[in-house]
TIVO-2410 file (N, C-alpha, C; in nm, 3 decimals):
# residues 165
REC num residu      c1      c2      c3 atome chaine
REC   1      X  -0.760   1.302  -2.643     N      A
REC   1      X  -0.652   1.208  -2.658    CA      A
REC   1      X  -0.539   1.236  -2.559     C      A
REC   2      X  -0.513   1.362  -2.542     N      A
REC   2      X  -0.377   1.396  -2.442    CA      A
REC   2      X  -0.443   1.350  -2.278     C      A
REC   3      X  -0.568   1.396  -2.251     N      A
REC   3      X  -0.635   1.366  -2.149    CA      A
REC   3      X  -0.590   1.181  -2.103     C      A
REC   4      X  -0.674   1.106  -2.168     N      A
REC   4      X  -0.622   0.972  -2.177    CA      A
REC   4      X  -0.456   0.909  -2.170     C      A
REC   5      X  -0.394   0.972  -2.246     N      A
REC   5      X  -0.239   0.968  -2.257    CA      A
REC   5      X  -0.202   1.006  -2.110     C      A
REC   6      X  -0.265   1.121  -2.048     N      A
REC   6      X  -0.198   1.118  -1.918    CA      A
REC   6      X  -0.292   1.049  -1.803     C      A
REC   7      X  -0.371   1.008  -1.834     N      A
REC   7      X  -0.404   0.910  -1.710    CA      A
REC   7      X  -0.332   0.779  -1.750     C      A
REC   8      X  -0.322   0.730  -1.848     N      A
REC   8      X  -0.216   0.602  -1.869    CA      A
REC   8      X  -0.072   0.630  -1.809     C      A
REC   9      X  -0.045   0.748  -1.815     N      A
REC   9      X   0.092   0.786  -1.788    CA      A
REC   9      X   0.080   0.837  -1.614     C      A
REC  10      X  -0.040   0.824  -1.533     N      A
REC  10      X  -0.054   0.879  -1.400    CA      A
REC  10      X   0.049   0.813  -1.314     C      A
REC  11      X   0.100   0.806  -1.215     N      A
REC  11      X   0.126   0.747  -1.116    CA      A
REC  11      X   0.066   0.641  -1.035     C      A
REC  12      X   0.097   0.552  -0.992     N      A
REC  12      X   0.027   0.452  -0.879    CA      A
REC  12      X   0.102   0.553  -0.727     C      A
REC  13      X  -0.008   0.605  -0.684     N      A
REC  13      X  -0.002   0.650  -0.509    CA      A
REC  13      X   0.036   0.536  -0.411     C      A
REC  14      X   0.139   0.542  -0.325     N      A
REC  14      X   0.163   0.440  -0.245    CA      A
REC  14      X   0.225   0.530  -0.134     C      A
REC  15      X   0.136   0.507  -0.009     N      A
REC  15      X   0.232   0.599   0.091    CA      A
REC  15      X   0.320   0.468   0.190     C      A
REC  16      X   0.397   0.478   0.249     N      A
REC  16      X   0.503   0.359   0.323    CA      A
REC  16      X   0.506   0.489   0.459     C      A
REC  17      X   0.437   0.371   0.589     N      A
REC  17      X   0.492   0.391   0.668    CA      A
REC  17      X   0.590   0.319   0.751     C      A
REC  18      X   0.646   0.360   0.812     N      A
REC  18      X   0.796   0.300   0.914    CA      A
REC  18      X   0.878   0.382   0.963     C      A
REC  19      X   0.928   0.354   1.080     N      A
REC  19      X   1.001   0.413   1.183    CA      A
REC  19      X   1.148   0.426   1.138     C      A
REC  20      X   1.169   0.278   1.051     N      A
REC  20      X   1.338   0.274   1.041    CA      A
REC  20      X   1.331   0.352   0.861     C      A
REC  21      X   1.470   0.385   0.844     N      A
REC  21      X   1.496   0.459   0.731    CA      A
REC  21      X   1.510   0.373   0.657     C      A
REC  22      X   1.601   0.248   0.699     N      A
REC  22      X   1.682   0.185   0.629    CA      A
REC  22      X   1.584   0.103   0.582     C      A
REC  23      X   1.454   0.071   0.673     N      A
REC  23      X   1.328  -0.016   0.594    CA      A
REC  23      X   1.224  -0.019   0.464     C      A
REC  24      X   1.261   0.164   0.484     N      A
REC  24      X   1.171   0.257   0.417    CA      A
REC  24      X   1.241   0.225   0.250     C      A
REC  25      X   1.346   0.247   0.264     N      A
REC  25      X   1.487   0.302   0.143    CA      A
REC  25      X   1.456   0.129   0.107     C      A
REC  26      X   1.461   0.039   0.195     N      A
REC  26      X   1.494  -0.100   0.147    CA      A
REC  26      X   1.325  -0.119   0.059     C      A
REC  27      X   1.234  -0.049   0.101     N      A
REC  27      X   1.092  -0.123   0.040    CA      A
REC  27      X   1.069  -0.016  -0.114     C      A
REC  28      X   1.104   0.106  -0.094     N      A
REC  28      X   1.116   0.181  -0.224    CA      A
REC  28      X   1.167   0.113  -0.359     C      A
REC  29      X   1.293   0.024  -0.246     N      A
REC  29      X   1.380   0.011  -0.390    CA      A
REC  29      X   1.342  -0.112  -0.486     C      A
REC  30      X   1.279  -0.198  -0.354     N      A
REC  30      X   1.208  -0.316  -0.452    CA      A
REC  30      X   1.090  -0.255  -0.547     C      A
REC  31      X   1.027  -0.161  -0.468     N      A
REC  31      X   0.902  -0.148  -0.548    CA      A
REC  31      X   0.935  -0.113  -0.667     C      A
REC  32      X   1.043   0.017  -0.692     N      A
REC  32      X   1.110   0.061  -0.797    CA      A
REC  32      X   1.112  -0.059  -0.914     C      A
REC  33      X   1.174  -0.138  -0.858     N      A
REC  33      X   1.208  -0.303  -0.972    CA      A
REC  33      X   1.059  -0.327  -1.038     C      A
REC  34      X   0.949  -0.301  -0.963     N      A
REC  34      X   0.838  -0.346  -1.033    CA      A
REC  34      X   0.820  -0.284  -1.189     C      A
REC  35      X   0.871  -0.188  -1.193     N      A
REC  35      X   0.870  -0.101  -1.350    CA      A
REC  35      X   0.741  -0.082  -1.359     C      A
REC  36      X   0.676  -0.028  -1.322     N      A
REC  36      X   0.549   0.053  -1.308    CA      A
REC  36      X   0.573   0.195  -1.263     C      A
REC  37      X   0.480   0.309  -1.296     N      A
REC  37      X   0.517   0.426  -1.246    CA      A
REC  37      X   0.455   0.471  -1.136     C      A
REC  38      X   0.526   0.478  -0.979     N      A
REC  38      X   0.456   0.492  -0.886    CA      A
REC  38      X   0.519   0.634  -0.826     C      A
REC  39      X   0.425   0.688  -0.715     N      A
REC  39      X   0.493   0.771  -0.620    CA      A
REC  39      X   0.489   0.720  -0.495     C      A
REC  40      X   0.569   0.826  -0.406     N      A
REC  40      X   0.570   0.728  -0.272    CA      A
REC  40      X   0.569   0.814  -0.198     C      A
REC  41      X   0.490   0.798  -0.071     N      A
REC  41      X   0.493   0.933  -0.014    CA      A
REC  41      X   0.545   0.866   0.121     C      A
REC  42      X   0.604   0.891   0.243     N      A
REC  42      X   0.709   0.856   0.353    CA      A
REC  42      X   0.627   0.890   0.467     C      A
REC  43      X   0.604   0.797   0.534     N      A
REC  43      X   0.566   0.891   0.706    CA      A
REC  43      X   0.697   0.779   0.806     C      A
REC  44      X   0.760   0.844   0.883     N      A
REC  44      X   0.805   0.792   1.016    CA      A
REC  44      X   0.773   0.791   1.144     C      A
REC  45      X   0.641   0.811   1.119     N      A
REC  45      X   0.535   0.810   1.282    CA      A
REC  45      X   0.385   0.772   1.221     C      A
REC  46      X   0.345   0.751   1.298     N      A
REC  46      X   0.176   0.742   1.326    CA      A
REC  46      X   0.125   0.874   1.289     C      A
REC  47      X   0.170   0.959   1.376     N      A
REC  47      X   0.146   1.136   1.357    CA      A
REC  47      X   0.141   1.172   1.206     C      A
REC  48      X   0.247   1.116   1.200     N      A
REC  48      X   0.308   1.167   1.026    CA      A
REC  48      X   0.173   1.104   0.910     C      A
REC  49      X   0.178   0.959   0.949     N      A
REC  49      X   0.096   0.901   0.856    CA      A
REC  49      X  -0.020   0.964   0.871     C      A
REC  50      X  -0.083   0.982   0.942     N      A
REC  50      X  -0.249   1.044   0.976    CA      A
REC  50      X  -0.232   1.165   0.890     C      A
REC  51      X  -0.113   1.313   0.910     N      A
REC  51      X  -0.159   1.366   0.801    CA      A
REC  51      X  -0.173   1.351   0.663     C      A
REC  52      X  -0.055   1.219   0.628     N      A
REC  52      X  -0.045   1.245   0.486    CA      A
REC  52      X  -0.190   1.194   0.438     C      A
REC  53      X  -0.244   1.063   0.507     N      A
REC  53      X  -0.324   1.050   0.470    CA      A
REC  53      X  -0.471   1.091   0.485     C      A
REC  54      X  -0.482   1.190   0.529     N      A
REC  54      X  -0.548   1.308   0.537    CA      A
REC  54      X  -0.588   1.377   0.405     C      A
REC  55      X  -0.482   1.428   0.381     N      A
REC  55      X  -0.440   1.493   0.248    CA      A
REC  55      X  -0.476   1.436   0.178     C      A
REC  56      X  -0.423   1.298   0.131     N      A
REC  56      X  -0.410   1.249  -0.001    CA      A
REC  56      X  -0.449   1.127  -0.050     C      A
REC  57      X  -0.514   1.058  -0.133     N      A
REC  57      X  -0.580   0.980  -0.151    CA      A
REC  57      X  -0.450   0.866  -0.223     C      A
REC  58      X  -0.425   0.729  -0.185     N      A
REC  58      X  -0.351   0.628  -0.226    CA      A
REC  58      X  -0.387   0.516  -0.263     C      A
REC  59      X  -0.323   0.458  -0.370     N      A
REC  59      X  -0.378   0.343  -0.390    CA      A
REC  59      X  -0.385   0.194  -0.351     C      A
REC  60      X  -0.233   0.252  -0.281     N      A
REC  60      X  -0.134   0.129  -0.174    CA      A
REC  60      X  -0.111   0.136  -0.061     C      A
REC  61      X  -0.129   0.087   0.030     N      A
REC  61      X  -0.032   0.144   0.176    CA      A
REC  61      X   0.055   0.014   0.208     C      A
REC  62      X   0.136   0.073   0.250     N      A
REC  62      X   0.242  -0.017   0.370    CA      A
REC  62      X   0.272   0.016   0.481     C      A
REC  63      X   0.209  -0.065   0.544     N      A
REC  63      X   0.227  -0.046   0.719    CA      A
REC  63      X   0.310  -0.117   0.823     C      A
REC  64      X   0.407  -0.046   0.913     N      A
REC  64      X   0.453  -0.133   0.998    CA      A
REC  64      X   0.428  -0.154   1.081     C      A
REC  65      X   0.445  -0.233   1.192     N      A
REC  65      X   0.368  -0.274   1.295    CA      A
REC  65      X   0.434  -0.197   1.444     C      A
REC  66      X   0.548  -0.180   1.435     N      A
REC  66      X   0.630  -0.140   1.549    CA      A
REC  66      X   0.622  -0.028   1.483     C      A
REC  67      X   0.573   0.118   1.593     N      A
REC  67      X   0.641   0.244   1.560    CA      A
REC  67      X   0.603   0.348   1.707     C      A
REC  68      X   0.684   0.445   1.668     N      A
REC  68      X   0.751   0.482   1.834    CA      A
REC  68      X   0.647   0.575   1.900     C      A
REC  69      X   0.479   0.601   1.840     N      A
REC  69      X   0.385   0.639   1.883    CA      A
REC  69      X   0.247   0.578   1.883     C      A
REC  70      X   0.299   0.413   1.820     N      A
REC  70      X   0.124   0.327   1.835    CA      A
REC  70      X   0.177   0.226   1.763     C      A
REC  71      X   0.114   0.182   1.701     N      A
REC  71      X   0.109   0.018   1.611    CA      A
REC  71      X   0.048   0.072   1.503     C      A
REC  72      X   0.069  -0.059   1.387     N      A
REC  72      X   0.042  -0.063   1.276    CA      A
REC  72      X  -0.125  -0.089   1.264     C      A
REC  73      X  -0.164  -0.113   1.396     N      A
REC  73      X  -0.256  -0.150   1.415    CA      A
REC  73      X  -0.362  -0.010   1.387     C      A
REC  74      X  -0.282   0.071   1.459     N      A
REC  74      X  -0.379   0.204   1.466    CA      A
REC  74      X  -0.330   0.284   1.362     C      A
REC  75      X  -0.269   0.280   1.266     N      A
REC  75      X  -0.250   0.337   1.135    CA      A
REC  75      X  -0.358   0.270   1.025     C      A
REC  76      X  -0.399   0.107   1.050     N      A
REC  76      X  -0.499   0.073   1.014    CA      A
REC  76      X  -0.649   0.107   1.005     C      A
REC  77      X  -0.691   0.146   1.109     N      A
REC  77      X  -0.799   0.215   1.199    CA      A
REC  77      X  -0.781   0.395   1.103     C      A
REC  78      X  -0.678   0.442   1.122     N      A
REC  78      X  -0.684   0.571   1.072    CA      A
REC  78      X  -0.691   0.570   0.910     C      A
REC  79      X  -0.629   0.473   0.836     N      A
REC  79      X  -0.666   0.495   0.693    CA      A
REC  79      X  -0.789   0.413   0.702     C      A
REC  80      X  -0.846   0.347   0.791     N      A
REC  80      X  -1.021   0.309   0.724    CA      A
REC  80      X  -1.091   0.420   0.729     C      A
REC  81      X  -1.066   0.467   0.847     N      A
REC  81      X  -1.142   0.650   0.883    CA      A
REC  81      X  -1.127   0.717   0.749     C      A
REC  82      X  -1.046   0.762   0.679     N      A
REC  82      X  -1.003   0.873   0.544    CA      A
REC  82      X  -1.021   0.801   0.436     C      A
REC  83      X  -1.039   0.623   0.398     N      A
REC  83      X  -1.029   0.583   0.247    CA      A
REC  83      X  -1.010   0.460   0.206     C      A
REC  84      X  -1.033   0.385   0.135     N      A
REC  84      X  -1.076   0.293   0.105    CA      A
REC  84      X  -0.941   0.214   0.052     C      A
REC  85      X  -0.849   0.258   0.063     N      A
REC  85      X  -0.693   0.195   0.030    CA      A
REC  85      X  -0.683   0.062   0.078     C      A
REC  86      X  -0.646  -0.038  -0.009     N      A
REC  86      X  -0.592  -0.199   0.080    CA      A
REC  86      X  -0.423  -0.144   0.113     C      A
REC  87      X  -0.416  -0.254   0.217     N      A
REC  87      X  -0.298  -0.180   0.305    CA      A
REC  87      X  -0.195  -0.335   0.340     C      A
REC  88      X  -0.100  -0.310   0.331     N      A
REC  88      X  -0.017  -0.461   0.346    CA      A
REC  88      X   0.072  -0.392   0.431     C      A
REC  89      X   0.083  -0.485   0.548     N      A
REC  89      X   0.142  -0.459   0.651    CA      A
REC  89      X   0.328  -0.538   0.625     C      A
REC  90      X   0.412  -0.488   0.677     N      A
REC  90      X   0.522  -0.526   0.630    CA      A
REC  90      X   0.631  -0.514   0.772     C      A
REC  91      X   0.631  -0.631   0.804     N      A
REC  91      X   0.668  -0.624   1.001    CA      A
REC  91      X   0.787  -0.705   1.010     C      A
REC  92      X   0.837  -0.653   1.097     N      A
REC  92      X   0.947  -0.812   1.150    CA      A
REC  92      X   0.894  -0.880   1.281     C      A
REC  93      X   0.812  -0.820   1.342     N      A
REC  93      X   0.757  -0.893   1.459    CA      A
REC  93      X   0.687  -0.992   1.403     C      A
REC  94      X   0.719  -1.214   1.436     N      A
REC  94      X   0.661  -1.285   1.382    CA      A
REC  94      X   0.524  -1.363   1.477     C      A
REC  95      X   0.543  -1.252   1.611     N      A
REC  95      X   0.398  -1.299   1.687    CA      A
REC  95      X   0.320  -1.285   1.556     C      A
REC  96      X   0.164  -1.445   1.607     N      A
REC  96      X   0.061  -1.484   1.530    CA      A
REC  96      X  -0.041  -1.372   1.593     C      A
REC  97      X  -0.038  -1.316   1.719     N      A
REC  97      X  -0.153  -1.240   1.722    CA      A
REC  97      X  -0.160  -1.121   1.687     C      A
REC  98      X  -0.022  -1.044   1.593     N      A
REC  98      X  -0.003  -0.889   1.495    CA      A
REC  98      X  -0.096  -0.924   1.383     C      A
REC  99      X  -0.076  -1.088   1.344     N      A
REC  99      X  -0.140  -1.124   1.197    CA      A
REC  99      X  -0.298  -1.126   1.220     C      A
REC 100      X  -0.330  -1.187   1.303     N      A
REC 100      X  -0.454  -1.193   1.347    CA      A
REC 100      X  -0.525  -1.089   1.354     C      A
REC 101      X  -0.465  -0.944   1.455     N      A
REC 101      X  -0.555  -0.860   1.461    CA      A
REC 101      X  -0.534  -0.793   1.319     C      A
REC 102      X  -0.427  -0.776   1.222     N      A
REC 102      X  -0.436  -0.666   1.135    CA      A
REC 102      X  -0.514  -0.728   0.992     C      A
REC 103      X  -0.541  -0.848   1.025     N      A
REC 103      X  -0.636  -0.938   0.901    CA      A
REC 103      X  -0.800  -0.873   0.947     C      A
REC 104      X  -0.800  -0.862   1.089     N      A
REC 104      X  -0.948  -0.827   1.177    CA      A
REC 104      X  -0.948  -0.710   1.093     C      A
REC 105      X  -0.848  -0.618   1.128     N      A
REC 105      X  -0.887  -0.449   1.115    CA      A
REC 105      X  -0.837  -0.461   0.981     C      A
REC 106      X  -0.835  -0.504   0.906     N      A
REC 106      X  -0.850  -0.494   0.773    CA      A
REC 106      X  -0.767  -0.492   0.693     C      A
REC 107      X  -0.625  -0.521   0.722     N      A
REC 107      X  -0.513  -0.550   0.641    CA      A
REC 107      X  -0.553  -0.674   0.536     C      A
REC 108      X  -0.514  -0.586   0.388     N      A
REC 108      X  -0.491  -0.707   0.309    CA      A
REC 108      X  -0.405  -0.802   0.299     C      A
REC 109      X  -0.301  -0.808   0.316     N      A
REC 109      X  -0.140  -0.874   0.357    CA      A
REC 109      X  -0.068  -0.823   0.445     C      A
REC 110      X  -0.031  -0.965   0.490     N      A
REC 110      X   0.118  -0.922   0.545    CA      A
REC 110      X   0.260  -1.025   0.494     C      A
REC 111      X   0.376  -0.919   0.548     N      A
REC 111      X   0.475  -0.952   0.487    CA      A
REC 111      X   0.583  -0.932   0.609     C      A
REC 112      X   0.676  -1.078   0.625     N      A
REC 112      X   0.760  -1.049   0.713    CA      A
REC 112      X   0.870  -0.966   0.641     C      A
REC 113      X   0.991  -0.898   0.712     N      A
REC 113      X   1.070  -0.780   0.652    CA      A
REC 113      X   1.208  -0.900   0.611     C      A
REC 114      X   1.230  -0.970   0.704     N      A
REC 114      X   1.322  -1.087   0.621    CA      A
REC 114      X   1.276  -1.184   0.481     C      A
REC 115      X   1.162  -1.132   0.494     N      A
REC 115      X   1.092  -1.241   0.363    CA      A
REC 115      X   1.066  -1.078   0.226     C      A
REC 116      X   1.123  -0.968   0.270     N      A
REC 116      X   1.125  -0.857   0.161    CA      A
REC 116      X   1.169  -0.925   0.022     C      A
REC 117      X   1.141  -0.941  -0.087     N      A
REC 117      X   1.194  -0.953  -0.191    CA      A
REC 117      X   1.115  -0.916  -0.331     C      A
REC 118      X   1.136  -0.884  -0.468     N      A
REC 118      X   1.060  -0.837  -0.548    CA      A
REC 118      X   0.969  -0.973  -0.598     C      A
REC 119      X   0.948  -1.099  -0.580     N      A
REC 119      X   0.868  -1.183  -0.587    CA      A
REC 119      X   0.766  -1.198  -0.494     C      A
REC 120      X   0.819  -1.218  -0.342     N      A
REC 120      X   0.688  -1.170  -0.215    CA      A
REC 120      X   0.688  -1.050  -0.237     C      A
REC 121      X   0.668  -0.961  -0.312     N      A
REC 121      X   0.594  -0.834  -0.274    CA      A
REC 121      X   0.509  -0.840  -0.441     C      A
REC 122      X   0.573  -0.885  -0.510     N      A
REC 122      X   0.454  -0.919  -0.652    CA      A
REC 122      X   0.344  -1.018  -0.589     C      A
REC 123      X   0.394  -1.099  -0.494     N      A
REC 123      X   0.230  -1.193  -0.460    CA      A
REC 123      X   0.154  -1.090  -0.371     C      A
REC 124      X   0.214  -1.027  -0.232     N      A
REC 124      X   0.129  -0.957  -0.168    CA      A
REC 124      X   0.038  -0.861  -0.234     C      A
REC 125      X   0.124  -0.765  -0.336     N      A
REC 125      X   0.059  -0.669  -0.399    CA      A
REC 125      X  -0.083  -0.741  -0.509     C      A
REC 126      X  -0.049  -0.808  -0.558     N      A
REC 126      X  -0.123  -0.946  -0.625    CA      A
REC 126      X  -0.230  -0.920  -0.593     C      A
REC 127      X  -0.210  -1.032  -0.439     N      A
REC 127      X  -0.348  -1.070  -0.354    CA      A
REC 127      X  -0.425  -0.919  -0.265     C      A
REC 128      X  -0.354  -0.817  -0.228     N      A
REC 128      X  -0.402  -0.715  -0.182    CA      A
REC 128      X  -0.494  -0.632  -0.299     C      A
REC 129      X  -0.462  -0.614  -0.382     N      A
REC 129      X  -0.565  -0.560  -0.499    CA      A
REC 129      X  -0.666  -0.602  -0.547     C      A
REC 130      X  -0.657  -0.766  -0.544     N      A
REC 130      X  -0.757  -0.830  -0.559    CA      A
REC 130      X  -0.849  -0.830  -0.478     C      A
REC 131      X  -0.865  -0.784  -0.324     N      A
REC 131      X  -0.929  -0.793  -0.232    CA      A
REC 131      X  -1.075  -0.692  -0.287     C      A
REC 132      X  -1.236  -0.725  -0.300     N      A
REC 132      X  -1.298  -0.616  -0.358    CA      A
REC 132      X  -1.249  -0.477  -0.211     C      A
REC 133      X  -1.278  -0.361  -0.252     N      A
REC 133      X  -1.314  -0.309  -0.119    CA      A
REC 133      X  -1.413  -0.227  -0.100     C      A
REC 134      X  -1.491  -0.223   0.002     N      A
REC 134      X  -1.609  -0.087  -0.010    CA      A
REC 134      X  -1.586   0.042   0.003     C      A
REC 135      X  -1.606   0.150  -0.061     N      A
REC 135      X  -1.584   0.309  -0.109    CA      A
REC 135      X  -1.678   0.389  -0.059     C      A
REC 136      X  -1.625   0.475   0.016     N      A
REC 136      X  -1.681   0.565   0.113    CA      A
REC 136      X  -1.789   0.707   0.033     C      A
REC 137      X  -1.893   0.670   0.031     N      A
REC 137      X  -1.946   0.803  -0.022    CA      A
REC 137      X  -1.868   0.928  -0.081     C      A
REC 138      X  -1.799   0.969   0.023     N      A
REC 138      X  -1.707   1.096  -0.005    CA      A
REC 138      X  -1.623   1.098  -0.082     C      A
REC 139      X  -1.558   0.988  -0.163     N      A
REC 139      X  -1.495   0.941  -0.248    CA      A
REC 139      X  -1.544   1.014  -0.364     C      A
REC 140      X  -1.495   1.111  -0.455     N      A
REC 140      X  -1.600   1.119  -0.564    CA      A
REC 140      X  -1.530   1.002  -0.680     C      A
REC 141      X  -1.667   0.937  -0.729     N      A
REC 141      X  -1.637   0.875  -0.847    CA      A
REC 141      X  -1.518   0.888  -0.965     C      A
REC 142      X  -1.513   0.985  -0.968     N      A
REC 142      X  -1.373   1.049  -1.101    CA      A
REC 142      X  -1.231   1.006  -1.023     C      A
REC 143      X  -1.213   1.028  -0.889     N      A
REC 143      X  -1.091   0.975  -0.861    CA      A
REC 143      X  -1.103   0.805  -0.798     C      A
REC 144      X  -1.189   0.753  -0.749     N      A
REC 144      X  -1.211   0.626  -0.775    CA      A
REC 144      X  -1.212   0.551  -0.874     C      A
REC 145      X  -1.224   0.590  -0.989     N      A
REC 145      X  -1.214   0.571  -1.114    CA      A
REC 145      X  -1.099   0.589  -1.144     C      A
REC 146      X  -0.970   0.675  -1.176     N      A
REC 146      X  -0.829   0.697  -1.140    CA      A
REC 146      X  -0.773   0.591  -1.082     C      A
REC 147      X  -0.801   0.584  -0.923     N      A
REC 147      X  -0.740   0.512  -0.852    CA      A
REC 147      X  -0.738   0.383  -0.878     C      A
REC 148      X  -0.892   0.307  -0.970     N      A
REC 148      X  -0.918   0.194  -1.007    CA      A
REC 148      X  -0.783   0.178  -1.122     C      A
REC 149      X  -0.816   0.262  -1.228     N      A
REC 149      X  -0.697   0.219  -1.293    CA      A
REC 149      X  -0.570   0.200  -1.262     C      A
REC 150      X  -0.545   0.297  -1.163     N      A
REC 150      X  -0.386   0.293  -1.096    CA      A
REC 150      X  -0.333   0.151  -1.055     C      A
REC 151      X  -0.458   0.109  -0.988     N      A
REC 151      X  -0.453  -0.075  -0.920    CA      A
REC 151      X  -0.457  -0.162  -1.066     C      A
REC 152      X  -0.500  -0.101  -1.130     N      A
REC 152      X  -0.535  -0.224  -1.249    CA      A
REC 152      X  -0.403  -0.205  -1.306     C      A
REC 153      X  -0.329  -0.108  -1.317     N      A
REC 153      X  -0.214  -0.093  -1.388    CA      A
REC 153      X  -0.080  -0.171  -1.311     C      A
REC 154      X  -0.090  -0.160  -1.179     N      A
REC 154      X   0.010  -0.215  -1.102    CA      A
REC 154      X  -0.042  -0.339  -1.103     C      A
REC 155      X  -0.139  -0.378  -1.083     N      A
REC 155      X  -0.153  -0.531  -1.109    CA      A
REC 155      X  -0.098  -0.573  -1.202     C      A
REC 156      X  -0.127  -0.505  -1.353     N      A
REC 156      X  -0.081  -0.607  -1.463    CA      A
REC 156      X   0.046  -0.563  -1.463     C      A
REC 157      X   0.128  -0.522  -1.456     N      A
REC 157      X   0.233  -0.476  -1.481    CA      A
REC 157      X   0.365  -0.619  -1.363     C      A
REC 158      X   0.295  -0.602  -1.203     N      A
REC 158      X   0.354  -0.683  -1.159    CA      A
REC 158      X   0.306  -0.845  -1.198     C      A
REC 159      X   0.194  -0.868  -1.258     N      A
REC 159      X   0.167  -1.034  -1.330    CA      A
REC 159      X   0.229  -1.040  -1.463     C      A
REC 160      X   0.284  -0.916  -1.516     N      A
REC 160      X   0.368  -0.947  -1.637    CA      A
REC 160      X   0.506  -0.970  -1.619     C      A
REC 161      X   0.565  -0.899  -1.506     N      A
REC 161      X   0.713  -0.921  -1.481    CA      A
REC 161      X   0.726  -1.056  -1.468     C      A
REC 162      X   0.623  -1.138  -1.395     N      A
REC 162      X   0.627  -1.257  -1.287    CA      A
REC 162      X   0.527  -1.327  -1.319     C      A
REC 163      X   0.518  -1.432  -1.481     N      A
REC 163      X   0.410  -1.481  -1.500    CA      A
REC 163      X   0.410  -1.615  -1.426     C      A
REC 164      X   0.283  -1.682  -1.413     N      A
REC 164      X   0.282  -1.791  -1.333    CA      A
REC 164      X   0.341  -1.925  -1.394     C      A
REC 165      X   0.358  -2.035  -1.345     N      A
REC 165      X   0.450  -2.132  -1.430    CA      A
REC 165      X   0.609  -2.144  -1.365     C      A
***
């Protein structure tokens, strides 16, 4: 029973990458509003992101597109390499060909940074979870299983704040 009690009580993993602080602090705080229990783990480089996600297995990513050692593009490429995470890209650049390639390499959403708000980020997160995704052997089952619930929990949690109608 305590076992169960604390996987209901686990965290949703979400690492946020971005260059600017003030982007980072601005996307925390919406997520915060979702009232779900998440963690968040920070990279401000490409460099940065590759280790965390190295390390650590997430259930969310947010990626930016501008950063001061590659693109969002190749932070994409590096979490397909390590894990099976859907990833919503969150940019202010409104070129059509950022959207294009990061839908290719496998972004579930994107989100312009003037369009930030706790309603577009309940649809992105929405439609990004819903996406099925395929799971890498190395994955062991017990934390795929975890992680499944983690998504199932942030799902319902953001379709309850924000029912349709």
């Amino acid at each position: 029973m305590q076992t169960m009690q604390a996987e209901l009580e686990a965290a949703t993993n979400i690492v946020v990458l971005d260059d600017s602080y003030f982007d980072r602090a601005r996307l925390k705080r919406v997520l915060r509003k979702l009232a779900v229990p998440i963690t968040i783990r920070e990279a401000d480089s490409l460099r940065a992101f590759k280790r965390i996600v190295e390390e650590s297995l997430f259930d969310l990513a947010f990626v930016d597109y501008d950063l001061p050692d590659g693109t969002g593009l190749d932070a994409l490429k590096c979490l397909r390499e390590t894990q099976s995470t859907p990833a919503i890209m969150v940019t202010g650049n409104t070129a059509s060909y950022i959207q294009e390639f990061a839908k290719r390499d496998g972004c579930a959403e994107i989100i312009l940074k003037p369009s930030l708000s706790e309603t577009s980020l309940r649809l992105v997160i929405s439609s990004a979870l819903g996406v099925p995704k395929q799971t890498s052997t190395e994955h062991s089952s017990e934390r795929l299983c975890s992680r499944a619930r983690n998504r199932t929990r942030l799902t319902i949690s953001v379709n309850s704040r924000f029912p349709d109608g």
